[in-house]
N, C-alpha and C positions, 0 to 999 in steps of 0.2 A: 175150704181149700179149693184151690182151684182145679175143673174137670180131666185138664187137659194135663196134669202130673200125677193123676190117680189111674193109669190102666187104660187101657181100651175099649171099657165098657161105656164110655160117655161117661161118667158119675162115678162118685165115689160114697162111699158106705160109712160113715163115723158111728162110732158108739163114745160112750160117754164113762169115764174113770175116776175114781177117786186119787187124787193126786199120791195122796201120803202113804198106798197100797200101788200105785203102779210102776212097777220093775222094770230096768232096760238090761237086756244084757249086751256087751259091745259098745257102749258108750262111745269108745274109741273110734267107730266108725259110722258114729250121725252129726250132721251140719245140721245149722239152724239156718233161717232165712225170714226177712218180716214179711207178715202176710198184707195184703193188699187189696181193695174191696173196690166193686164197681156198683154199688147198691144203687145210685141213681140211674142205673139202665142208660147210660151213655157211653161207650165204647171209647177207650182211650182218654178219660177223663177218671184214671183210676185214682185212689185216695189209702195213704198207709193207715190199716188198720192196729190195732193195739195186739192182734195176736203176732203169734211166730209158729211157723212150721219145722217140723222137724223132718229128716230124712237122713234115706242112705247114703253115706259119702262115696261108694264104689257103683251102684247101679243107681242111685239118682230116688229108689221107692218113696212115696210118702209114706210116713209112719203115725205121725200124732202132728196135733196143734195142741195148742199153750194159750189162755189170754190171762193176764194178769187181774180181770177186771173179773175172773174166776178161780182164785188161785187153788181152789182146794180139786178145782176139776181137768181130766184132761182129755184131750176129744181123739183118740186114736181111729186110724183106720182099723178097719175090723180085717181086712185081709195082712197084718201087720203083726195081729194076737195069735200067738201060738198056745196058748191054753185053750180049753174045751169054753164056748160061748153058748147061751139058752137061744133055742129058735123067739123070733119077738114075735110077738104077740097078734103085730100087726108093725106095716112098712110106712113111714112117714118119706113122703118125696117132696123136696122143699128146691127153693131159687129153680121152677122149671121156666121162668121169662129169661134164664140164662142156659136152657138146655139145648144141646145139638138137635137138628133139625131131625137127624136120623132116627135120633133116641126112641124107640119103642117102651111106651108107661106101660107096667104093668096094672091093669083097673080091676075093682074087683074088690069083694067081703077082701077087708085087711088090708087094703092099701089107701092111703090119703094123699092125699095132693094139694101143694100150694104153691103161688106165683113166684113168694119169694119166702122168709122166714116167719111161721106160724104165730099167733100170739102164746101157744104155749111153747114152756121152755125144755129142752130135752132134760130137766131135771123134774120137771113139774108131770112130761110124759112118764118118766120112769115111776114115779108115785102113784099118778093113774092107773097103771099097767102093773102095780104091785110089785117092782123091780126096783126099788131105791131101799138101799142098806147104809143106814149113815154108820 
């Protein structure tokens, strides 16, 4: 999802859901939109990707992504969940060849870092990390 419709923080936070257990309440008031990818780091040569974002129809929030090509999964923002969430474990920070110049990383025991998206998958980190409930 792109930085710049997730908050002021520069970045935005996803976690990872089981599709067939994740509840909306207010359906009524969330648009979709298809998400849209610049992975070859070339600015203005963007490319429609297979996901879709969801959001608030009245304030604009992101909420969750969708990609079809994960149907059982859904990538919510985490500032989006109103249920109690576990501290993780440790902080993956991914796509920083697309982060704001400002952006201060946190480094450090528990934080990772990569240019762009990790070879493992955030399904693959939750099983490492002992957090995957099928």
């Amino acid at each position: 999802m792109c930085r710049k419709t997730a908050g002021g923080g520069g970045y935005s936070i996803n976690i990872m859901a089981q599709a067939d257990t994740f509840k909306v309440e207010g359906e009524e008031h969330v648009a979709v939109h298809d998400c849209w990818t610049d992975d070859d780091g070339h600015p203005g040569k963007l490319k429609k990707s297979s996901g879709q974002g969801y959001y608030c129809l009245h304030c604009g929030s992101a909420l969750w992504a969708s990609d079809p090509a994960w149907l059982q999964w859904v990538y919510p923002y985490a500032s989006a969940i109103d249920s109690e969430l576990p501290r993780p474990p440790e902080l993956v920070h991914i796509m920083l060849d697309f982060a704001a110049p400002w952006v201060q990383l946190p480094e450090g025991e528990g934080h990772r870092h990569f240019k762009r998206y990790p070879d493992e998958s955030i399904e693959d980190w939750h099983r490492r990390n002992g957090l995957y409930q099928p």
